[in-house]
C-alpha positions in Angstrom: -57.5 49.0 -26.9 -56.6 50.2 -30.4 -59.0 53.0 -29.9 -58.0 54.2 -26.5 -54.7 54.2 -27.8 -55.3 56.7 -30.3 -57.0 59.4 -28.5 -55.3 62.0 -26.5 -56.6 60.5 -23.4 -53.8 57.3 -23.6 -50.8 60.2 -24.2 -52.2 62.5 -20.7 -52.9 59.3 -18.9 -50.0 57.6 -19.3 -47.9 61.1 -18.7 -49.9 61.8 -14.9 -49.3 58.3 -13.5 -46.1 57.6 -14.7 -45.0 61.3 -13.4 -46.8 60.2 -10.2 -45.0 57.2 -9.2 -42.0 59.4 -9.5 -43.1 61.5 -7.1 -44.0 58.3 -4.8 -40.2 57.4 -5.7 -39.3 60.6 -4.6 -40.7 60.8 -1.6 -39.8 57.3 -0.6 -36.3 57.4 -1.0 -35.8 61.3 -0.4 -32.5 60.8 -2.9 -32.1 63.7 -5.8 -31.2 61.5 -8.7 -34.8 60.1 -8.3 -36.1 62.6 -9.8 -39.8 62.3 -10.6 -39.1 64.0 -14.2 -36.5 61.7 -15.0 -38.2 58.6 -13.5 -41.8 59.4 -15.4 -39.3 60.3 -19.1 -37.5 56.3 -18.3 -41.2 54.6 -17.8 -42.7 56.4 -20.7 -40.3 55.2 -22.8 -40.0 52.1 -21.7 -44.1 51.4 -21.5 -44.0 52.6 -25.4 -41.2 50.1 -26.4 -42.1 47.1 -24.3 -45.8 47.4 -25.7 -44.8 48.7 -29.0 -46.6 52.0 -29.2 -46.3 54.4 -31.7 -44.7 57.7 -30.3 -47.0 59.5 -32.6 -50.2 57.9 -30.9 -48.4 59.1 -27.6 -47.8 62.7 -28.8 -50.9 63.0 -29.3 -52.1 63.8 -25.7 -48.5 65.1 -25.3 -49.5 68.2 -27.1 -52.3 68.8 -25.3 -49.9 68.8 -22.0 -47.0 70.9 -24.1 -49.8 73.4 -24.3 -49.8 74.3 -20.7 -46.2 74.6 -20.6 -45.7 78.2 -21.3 -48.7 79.5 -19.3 -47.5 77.0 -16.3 -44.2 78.9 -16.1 -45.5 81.9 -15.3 -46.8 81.0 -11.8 -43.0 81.0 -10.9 -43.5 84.8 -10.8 -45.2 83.9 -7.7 -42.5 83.5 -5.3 -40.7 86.3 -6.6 -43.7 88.8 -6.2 -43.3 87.5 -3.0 -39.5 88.6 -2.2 -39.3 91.9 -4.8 -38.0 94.0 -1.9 -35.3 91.6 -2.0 -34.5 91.6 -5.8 -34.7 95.5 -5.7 -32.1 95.3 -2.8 -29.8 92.9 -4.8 -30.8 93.9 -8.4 -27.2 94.8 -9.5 -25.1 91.6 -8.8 -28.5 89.3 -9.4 -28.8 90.8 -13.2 -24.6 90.4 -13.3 -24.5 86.9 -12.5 -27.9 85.8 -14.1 -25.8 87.8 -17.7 -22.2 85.7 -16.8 -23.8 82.3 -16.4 -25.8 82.7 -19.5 -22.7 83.9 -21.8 -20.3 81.1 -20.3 -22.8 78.5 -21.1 -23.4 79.5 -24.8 -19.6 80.1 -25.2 -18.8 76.7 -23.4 -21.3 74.6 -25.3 -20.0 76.2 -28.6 -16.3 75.7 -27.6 -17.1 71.7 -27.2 -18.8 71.2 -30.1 -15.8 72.8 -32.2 -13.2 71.1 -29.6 -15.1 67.7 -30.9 -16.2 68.7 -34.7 -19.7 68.0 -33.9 -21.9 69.7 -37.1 -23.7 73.1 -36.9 -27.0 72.2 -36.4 -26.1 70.2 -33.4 -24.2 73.2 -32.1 -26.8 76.0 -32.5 -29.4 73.3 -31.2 -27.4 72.6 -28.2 -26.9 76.7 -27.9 -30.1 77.0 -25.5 -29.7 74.1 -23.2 -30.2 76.4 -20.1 -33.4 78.2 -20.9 -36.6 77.0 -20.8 -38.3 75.1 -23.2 -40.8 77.5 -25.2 -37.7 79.9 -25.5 -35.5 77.5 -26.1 -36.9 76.6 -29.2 -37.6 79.6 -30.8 -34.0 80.4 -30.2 -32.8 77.1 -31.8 -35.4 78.2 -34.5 -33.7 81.5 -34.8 -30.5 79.7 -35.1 -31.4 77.0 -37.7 -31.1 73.9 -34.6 -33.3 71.0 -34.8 -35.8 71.5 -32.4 -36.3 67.7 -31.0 -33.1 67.4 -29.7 -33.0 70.9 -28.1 -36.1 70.2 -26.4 -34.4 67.1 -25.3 -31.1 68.6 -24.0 -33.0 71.3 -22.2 -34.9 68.8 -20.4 -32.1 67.1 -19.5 -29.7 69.9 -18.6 -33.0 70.7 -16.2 -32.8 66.9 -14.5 -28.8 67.2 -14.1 -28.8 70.6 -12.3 -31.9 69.6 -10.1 -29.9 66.8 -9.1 -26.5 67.9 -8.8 -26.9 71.6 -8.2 -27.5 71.5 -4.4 -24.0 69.3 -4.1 -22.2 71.7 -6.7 -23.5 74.7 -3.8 -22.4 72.4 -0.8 -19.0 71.0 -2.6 -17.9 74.9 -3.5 -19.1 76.1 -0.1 -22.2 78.4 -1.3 -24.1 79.5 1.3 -26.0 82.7 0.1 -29.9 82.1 -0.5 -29.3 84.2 -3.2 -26.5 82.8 -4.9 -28.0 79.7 -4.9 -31.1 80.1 -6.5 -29.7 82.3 -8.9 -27.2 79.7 -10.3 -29.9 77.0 -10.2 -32.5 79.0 -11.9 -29.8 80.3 -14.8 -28.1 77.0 -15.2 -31.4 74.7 -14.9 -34.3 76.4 -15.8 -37.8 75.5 -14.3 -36.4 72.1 -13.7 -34.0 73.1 -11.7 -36.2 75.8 -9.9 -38.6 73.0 -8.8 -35.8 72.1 -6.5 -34.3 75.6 -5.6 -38.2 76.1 -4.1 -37.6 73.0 -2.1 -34.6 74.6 -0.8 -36.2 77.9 0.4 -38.7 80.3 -0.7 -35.9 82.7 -1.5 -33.7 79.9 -3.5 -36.6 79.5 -5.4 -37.8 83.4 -5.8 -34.3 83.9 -7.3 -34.4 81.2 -9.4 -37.9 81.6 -10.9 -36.1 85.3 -11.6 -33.3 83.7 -13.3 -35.3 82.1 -16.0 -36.9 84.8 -17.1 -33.6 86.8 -17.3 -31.1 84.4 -18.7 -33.9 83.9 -21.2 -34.1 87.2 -23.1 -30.1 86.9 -22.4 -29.9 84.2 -24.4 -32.4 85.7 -27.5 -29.8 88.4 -27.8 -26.6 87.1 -27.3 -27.1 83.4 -28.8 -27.1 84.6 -32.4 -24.0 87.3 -31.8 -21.7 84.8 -30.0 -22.6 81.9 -32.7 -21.5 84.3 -35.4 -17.8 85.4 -33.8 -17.0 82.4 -33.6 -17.8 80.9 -37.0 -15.8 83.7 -37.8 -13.0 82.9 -36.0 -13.2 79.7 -36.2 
């Protein structure tokens, strides 16, 4: 058992089949907050502490799935290949609202942090909650952030919005296809977008635009903002 254990098999194993009875959770109850992302992160941590398993045993066919990250995001250009005629139509108050969302979430996560004293690094890693994951932590590199926990507050900002973004749309009466998956995709990432494509094939062509967008946003305006305000403040 030792031996399975520690081979990169136990680590991909355990990630597919947890991650699969969250989509058979999913698709049972049909309820947001059962999210197969969260549900597989809550039973592989829980498998690892009820059975006392080294997390660096696990990591070890993690980083063979963390590998495929990057390259997986890019087939979200897919749907947005597919509705270009659309972006080209809408391109100025798409790129306007992907650019607002993007500097009022750096500005607001900032602005908490000083409200509650929380130390740099925590600040600059919680800077690139919004983006996705292989951006996110070159940005929280840029800024001097520990990595592990802006990894683990992107995924987590990613699980919220999937969740809650359809009700935040509904609750503040949003109806444009547009609009929607352009506030998704900017506020949750690929996360988020997973769910703005279950919503529409436009939702999730805007969305899968958004990423991209408030990505290089946040590469250039991270640092600047970060620096005003430890001037200022």
């Amino acid at each position: 058992m030792k031996e399975l254990i520690s081979t990169p098999l136990f680590g991909i194993m355990l990630s597919l089949i947890a991650f699969e009875i969250g989509c058979i959770i999913n698709k049972k109850t049909r309820l947001p907050i059962f999210n197969p992302l969260f549900i597989s992160i809550v039973l592989v941590i829980a498998f690892l502490n009820i059975f006392n398993i080294n997390v660096a045993d696990y990591d070890k066919g993690g980083q063979f799935i963390a590998f495929f990250l990057s390259p997986a995001t890019v087939i979200l250009a897919v749907p947005l290949y597919k509705k270009i005629e659309l972006l080209k139509s809408h391109a100025v108050p798409i790129i306007s609202g992907i650019t607002v969302g993007s500097i009022v979430s750096i500005i607001t996560i900032i602005s908490l942090c000083k409200l509650f004293g929380l130390p740099k690094t925590i600040n600059v890693s919680l800077i690139p909650k919004s983006i996705t994951v292989p951006i996110g932590i070159e940005v929280s590199k840029q800024l001097g952030g520990i990595t592990s926990i802006t990894v683990a507050v992107i995924i987590l900002t990613g699980i919220i919005g999937a969740i809650i973004g359809p009700y935040i749309c509904k609750f503040f009466k949003i109806k444009d296809k547009v609009a929607i998956g352009v506030a998704i995709g900017t506020a949750s990432h690929a996360v988020g977008t997973t769910k703005a494509i279950e919503m529409g094939e436009i939702e999730g062509a805007m969305s899968s635009l958004s990423i991209g967008i408030a990505g290089i946003i946040t590469v250039i305006i991270a640092p600047i903002i970060a620096k005003i305000f430890n001037v200022l403040m």
